[in-house]
C-alpha positions, 0 to 999 in steps of 0.5 A, spaced: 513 470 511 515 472 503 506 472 502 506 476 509 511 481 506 507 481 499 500 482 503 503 488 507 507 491 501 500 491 496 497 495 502 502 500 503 502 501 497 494 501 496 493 507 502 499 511 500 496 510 493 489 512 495 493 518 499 496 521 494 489 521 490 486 525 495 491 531 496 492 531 488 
């Protein structure tokens, strides 16, 4: 479950990150 979370936050993370250097 905490692993999961982990996974799904460093995702997150990493699309939101590659969204904001798109716009930028």
């Amino acid at each position: 479950m905490i692993f999961a979370d982990l996974s799904l936050g460093i995702e997150h993370v990493t699309f939101v990150t590659s969204t904001v250097a798109l716009h930028a």
